[in-house]
C-alpha angles and dihedrals in degrees: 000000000000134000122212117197121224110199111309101315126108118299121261113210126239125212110231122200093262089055097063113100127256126022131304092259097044095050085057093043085051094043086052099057096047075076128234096289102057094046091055100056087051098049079051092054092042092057093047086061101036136050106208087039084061092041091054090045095053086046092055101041088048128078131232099277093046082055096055103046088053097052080053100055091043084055098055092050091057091070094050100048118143134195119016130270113231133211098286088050100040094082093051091046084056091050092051089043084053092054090047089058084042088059100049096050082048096049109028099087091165097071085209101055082040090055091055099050093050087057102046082056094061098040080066087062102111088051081055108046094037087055105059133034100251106193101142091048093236100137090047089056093055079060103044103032106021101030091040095055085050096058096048097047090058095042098054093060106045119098098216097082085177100056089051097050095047085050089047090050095044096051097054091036086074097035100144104157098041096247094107105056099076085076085082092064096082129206119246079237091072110105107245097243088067092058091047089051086045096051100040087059095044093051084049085056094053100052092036094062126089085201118103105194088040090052083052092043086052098050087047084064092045087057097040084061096043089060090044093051083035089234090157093184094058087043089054090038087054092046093050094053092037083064146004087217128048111218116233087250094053095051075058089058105047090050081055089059101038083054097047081048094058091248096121087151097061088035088061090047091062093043093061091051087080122088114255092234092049100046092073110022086053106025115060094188095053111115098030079073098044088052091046087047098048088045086055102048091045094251087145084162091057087034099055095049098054082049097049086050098055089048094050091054091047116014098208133167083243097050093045094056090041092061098048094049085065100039090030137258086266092076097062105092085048094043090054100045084053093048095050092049089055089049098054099050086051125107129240113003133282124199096218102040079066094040093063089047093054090047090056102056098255104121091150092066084042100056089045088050100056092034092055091050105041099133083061096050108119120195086197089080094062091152097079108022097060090066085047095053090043095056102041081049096050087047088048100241085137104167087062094047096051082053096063095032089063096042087057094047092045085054096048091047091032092064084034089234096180085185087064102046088098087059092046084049088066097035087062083045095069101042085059105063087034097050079057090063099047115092099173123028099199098228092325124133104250136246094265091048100044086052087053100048089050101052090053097046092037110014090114090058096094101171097066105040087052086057079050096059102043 
């Protein structure tokens, strides 16, 4: 839900998409069956009262050729555009940037002339981008989403390989505002004869230039080419000229690329190039790809270690599940007796360490944990301890469950987050019904004592005892 403000006066809220009821399919299933008339009148409602609605409609009831003119004259007035369009008018000029692409793949029937359209669009792109504050970056994203996708809807059919790949060249040769670059990562739908033409003149490029940070820039985008196509030797090749010497992060890398290619076995030969005290001290993702390459080479013992090892440091539901797909469901049952044990024996609280306790149906475990480390419990991390404190209430172990539920209210009073009292209101809420089920509070101070303590630390915070009493 959005709010637009109108002057100064109070907010009036939007529906977004996300907001409508039911799911996507069903929405469509439900529009169908109101009938073609009704839909009609209110598709012509809808475009007296918005633009890009009009605009849709005019771009379904014309033919090809009407398209096209359109996108034309669109095109023209891009290069006479006057003033500038500031931050509240910078999303609708996207969307209308958006409906002037939508009209050229509806009305270019010839993929060459659309290709150069498409082109002659985003050289316009610094007319574009001067005249309008971009923060959100929603103008750039009509270049490099929209626009990209264009141009590659029209490349890949066209039967001059040559021609696409000239225009291609020539557009990111004269990229100066970094919306045109993206056209190099191509998409696995390119014939592959456009990617080997792509790749030979680039390499011409390359030999044929006295510069030698443009012959480096050239052979980056060699290699940029060579991970999106997965071509995991001309990556290499391009590593090995870009320097004498592979950082410890781009061995990394290669052995990405040898990995995405098929090659595991080569992708664990450069891994092992990097020192064992650098890989994860320096590369975050290290072990995230050792795991990925033993699995693929079918090393369940080294996969599973480097599993067990990210569990054990979060505990967390997906590396649970990531550890047992290399040792077997069957060792689920064994694995989690281990791992509450270990918890157990552990010092201070963690939340996930009883969150996975909880997610595991041992709410047992999970109730003697937190009772045993009360004094560390820290309403700050709500994120996880409201799930804690659901589920120990849900399976009655109520004095637990009182536990974290204060811990989360005395966090929210005692910052004073008036945005959260309706949270703490709850919060209260359930102590209460709770406070009326526990007969004895094992050392704990009590309902009516808890409520005192907190109207003389908190009774002048109004806000949130009115939400309280609601």
């Amino acid at each position: 839900m959005r709010r637009r403000r109108y002057g100064s006066q109070v907010t009036v809220s939007t529906i977004e998409i996300e907001d409508l009821p039911f799911s996507p399919v069903e929405r469509q299933e439900r529009l169908v069956k109101l009938g073609a008339d009704k839909l009609a009148d209110a598709l012509l409602e809808l475009a007296g009262r918005n633009k890009s609605a009009a605009e849709m409609i005019a771009r379904l009831l014309s033919d090809p050729e009407e398209n096209f003119a359109r996108f034309r004259k669109k095109l023209d007035a891009l290069s006479n555009m006057s003033g500038f369009i500031d931050y509240d008018e910078t999303k609708s000029f996207a969307t209308e940037l958006e409906s002037l692409l939508s009209d050229l793949k509806a009305g270019a029937k010839n993929p060459k002339i659309g290709l150069e359209l498409v082109s002659s669009f985003f050289e316009k792109d610094g007319d574009i981008l001067e005249s309008c504050e971009d923060h959100d970056g929603d103008i750039q994203d009509v270049f490099t989403i929209h626009a990209y996708e264009l141009f590659w809807h029209f490349a890949t059919q066209c039967a001059d390989y040559d021609s696409v790949v000239d225009c291609l060249l020539k557009l990111i040769g004269n990229d100066n505002f970094g919306v045109r670059c993206g056209l190099f990562d191509v998409p696995e739908t390119a014939p592959r004869a456009i990617v080997d033409i792509l790749k030979t003149k680039l390499w011409k490029q390359v030999e044929s230039s006295p510069n030698q940070e443009h012959r480096k820039h050239g052979i980056r985008d060699i290699q940029r080419i060579a991970r999106k196509t997965r071509d995991a030797e001309l990556y290499e090749k391009c590593a090995w000229l870009l320097s004498q010497e592979i950082s410890e992060q781009d061995k990394c890398k290669i052995a990405e690329v040898y990995l995405e290619a098929g090659d595991a076995a080569t992708a664990l030969e450069w891994m092992e190039r990097i020192p064992k005290g650098k890989a994860k001290n320096d590369i975050w993702d290290y072990d995230t790809l050792m795991f990925k390459i033993h699995q693929r080479l079918g090393n369940n013992k080294e996969a599973s270690k480097i599993a067990l090892n990210e569990f054990r440091q979060y505990r967390s539901t997906h590396a649970f599940e990531k550890l047992l797909s290399v040792i077997g469901e069957d060792q689920r049952e064994r694995l989690t007796d281990e791992e509450a044990a270990i918890i157990h024996q552990s010092k201070g609280f963690s939340p996930e360490d009883a969150a996975f306790l909880v997610e595991n149906k041992r709410l047992q475990d999970a109730e003697e944990y937190v009772l045993k480390r009360a004094k560390y419990l820290d309403g700050d991390r709500y994120y996880s301890l409201v799930q804690i404190a659901e589920a120990l209430q849900a399976d009655e172990r109520h004095i637990a469950a009182t536990l974290v539920y204060r811990a989360l209210l005395d966090s929210i009073l005692n910052r004073a987050q008036s945005r959260a009292y309706h949270h703490g209101a709850d919060y209260l809420k359930a102590l209460e019904s709770m406070s009326a089920l526990i007969q004895r509070w094992e050392g704990i101070v009590p309902h009516a004592g808890y409520i005192g303590e907190l109207r003389i630390s908190h009774g002048r915070k109004y806000g949130f005892w009115n939400q309280f009493r609601k």
